[in-house]
DRENTI-474309 format. One record per residue (C-alpha): residue in one letter; x, y, z. Coordinates in steps of 0.05 Angstrom, whole numbers, padded with zeros to 5 digits, always signed. Layout:
N
aXYZ
...
This chain:
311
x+00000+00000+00000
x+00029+00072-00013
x+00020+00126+00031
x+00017+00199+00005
x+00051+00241+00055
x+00052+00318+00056
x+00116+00347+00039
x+00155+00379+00098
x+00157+00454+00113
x+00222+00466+00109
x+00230+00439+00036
x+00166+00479+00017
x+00205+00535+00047
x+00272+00520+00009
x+00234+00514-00068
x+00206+00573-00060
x+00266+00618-00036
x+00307+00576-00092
x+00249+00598-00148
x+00253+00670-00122
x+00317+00675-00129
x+00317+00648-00197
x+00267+00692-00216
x+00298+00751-00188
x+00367+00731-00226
x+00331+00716-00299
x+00300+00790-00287
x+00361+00831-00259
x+00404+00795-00316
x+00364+00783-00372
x+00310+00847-00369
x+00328+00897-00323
x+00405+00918-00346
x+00368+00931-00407
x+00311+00975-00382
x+00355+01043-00400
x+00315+01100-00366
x+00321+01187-00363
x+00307+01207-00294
x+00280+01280-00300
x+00291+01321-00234
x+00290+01396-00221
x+00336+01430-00167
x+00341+01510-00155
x+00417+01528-00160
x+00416+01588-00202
x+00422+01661-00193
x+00352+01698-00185
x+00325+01715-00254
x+00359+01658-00286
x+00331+01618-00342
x+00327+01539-00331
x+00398+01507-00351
x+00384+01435-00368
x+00431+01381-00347
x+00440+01320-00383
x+00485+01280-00337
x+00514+01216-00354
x+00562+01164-00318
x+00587+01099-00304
x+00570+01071-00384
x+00625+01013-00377
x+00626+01003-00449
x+00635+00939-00486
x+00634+00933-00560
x+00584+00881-00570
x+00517+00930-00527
x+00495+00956-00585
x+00426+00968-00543
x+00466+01017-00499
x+00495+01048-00555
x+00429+01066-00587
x+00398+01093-00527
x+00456+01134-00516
x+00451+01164-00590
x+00382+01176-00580
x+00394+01232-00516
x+00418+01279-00556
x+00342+01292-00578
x+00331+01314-00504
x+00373+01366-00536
x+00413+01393-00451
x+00447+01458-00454
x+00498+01425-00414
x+00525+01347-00413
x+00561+01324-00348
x+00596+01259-00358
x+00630+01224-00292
x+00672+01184-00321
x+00678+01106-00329
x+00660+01097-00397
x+00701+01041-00416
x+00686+00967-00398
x+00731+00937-00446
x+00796+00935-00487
x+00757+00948-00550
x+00693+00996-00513
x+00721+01064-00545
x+00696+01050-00611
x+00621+01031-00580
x+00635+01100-00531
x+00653+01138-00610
x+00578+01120-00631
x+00545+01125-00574
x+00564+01196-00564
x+00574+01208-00637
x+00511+01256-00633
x+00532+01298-00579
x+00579+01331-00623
x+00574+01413-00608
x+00531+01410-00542
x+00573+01435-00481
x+00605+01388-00445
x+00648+01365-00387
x+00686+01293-00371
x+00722+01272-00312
x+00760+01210-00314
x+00734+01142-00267
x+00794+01078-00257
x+00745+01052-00322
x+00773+01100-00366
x+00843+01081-00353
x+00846+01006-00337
x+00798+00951-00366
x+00755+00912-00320
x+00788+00850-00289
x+00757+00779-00273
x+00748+00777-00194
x+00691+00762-00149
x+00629+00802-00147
x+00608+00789-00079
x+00672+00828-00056
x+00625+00890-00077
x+00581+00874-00019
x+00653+00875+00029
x+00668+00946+00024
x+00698+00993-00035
x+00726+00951-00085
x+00805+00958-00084
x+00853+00967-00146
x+00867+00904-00189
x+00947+00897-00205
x+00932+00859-00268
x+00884+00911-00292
x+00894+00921-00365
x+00912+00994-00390
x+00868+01032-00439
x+00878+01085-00488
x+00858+01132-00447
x+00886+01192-00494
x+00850+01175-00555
x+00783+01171-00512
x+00801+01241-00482
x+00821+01268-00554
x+00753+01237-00578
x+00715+01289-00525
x+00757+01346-00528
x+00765+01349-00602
x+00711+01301-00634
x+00657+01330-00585
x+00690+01405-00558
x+00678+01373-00492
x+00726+01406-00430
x+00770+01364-00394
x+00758+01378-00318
x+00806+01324-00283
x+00838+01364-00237
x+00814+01426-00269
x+00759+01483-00291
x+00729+01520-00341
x+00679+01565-00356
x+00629+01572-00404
x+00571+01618-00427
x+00502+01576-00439
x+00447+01617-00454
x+00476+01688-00427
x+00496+01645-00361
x+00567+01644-00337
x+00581+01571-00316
x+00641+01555-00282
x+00661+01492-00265
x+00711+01454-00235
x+00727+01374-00224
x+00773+01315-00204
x+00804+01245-00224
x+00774+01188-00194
x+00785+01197-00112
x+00767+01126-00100
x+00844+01113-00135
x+00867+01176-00099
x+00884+01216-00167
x+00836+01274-00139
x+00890+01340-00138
x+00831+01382-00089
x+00893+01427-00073
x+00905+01449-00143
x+00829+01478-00153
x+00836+01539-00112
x+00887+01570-00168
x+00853+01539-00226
x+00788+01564-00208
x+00823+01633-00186
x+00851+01632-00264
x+00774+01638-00290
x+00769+01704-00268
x+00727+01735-00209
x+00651+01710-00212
x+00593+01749-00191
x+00523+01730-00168
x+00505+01725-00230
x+00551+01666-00243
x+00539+01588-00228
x+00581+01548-00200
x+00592+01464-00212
x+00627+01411-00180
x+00645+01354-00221
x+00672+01282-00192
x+00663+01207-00213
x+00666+01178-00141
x+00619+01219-00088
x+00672+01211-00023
x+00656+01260+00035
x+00728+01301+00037
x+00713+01309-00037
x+00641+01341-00029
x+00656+01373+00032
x+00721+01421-00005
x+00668+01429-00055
x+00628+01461-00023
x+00682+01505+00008
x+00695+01524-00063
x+00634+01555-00074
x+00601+01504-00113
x+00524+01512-00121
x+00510+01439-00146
x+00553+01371-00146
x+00550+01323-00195
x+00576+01249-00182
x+00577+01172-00205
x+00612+01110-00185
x+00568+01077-00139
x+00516+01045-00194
x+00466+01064-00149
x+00478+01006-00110
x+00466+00964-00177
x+00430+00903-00131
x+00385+00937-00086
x+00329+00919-00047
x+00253+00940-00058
x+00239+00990-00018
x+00302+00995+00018
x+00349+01018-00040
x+00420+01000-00043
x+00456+00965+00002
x+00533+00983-00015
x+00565+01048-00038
x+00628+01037-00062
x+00652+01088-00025
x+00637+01132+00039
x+00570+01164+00020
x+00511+01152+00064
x+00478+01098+00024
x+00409+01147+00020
x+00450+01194-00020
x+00486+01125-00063
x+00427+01151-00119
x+00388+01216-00148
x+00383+01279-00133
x+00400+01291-00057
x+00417+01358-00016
x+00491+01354+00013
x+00510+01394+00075
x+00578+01415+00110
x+00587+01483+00153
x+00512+01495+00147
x+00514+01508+00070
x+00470+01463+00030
x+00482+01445-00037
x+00433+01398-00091
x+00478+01329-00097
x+00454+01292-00156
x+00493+01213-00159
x+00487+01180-00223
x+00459+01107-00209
x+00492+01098-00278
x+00476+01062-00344
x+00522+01004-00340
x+00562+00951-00305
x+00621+00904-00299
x+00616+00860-00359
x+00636+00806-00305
x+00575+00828-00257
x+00520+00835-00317
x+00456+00843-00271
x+00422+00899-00246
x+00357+00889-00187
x+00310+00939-00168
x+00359+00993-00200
x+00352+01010-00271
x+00412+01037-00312
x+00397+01117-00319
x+00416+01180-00349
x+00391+01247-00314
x+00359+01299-00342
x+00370+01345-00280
x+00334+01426-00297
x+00372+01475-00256
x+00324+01534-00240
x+00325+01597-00205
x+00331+01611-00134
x+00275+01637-00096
């Protein structure tokens, strides 16, 4: 005689954590890295009596050769037609990504624009772990491959009449609006110069209230934001942490990369130090590792961020 018995609990339990977390990887690997999004957010940052300046801002792309779905996307901002692009930096995912970076951003070609450089746009990805993301910021790799970092940084300066801000500023003139703006190299690899700003932005010439002021940097550490602000800057633009890239529902992310409170690891934010409050806007990003393809409850972004008038 056979005897039907009910299976136990426990295993119950285990199928259906194991089939949620197949589910969950099929959609953060197979549908969500694709689900490219523009995040449209407004912040008041400019002198009274100031037209909007829109903001395209851009980061963390981690180009391979082979997304051509990224690529079109990409091409397809410039009809938002910004005043200004921000781009913070790792572009490159691979040995061969410049030439997918070329026609992605082949349209951009005479809008304003500004680059600093992330560790992805001077060393290709290497193999390694991913769940050493969820153990703290990630730590340089000594095989890491080198990229051609000049002909990428000839491509924006000359191809797109982009300004170089690693280390440096600029100003430019958008619409009757002085903008001047000022940036650094990666400070998760320590390239960040903060000492040298003070004399490069001094070399722009005095600004008046009528002039904006921008701080540019791929990864959002505190002693970076905080000198930032101590250099006048009336917005702060930022990448590197992905957003978290795997994130949970109604929590949001779970690692940083970096020091950031993980609230401000994505969007548009308000960042204070010595009582002066400043919008923060952090890239979430439109890419990833090509060795951690998979993106949860985070969707790879651009921001279109409208700067408006002060009250």
């Amino acid at each position: 005689m056979t005897t039907n018995r009910a299976a136990h609990p426990a295993l119950i339990a285990l199928g259906a954590v194991g089939a949620a977390g197949a589910a969950a990887a099929i959609w953060g690997i197979g549908i969500e890295r694709y689900l490219f999004t523009v995040r449209e957010v407004t912040a008041a940052a400019l002198p009274r009596g100031s037209a909007p300046l829109r903001i395209l801002h851009i980061s963390d792309v981690h180009m391979a050769p082979w997304q051509h779905r990224k690529q079109q996307w990409l091409s397809s901002l410039a009809a938002l037609r910004p005043d200004l692009i921000i781009n913070t930096g790792d572009n490159i995912g691979h040995v061969e990504g410049l030439a997918g970076i070329r026609r992605a951003f082949a349209p951009f070609a005479g809008i304003p624009g500004v680059f600093v450089h992330g560790s992805n746009d001077l060393h290709a990805p290497s193999p390694r772990n991913p769940l050493n993301y969820f153990r703290g910021p990630s730590k340089k790799h000594r095989s890491a491959e080198p990229l051609d970092s000049s002909a990428m940084d000839q491509f924006f300066t000359d191809g797109l009449g982009w300004h170089d801000l690693n280390n440096d500023a600029t100003s430019v003139t958008l619409g009757g609006l002085r903008v001047d703006l000022f940036g650094v190299s990666d400070p998760h690899r320590g390239w960040d110069e903060l000492g040298v700003l003070p004399d490069r932005i001094a070399a722009l010439g005095a600004h008046t209230d009528e002039t904006v002021v921008l701080g540019v940097s791929h990864a959002p550490y505190q002693r970076v934001l905080n000198e930032f602000v101590n250099l006048g800057a009336d917005a702060i633009f930022a990448g590197h942490t992905h957003g978290g890239q795997v994130c949970l529902p109604g929590f949001g992310a779970i690692v940083a990369n970096c020091d950031i409170p993980l609230k401000q690891a994505k969007g548009l934010s308000t960042w204070e130090h010595h009582g002066i409050r400043v919008p923060l806007n952090v890239s979430a990003g439109c890419g990833h590792s090509i060795y951690a393809p998979v993106r949860f409850a985070c969707r790879p972004e651009a921001t279109l961020l409208t700067l408006t008038a002060r009250g």
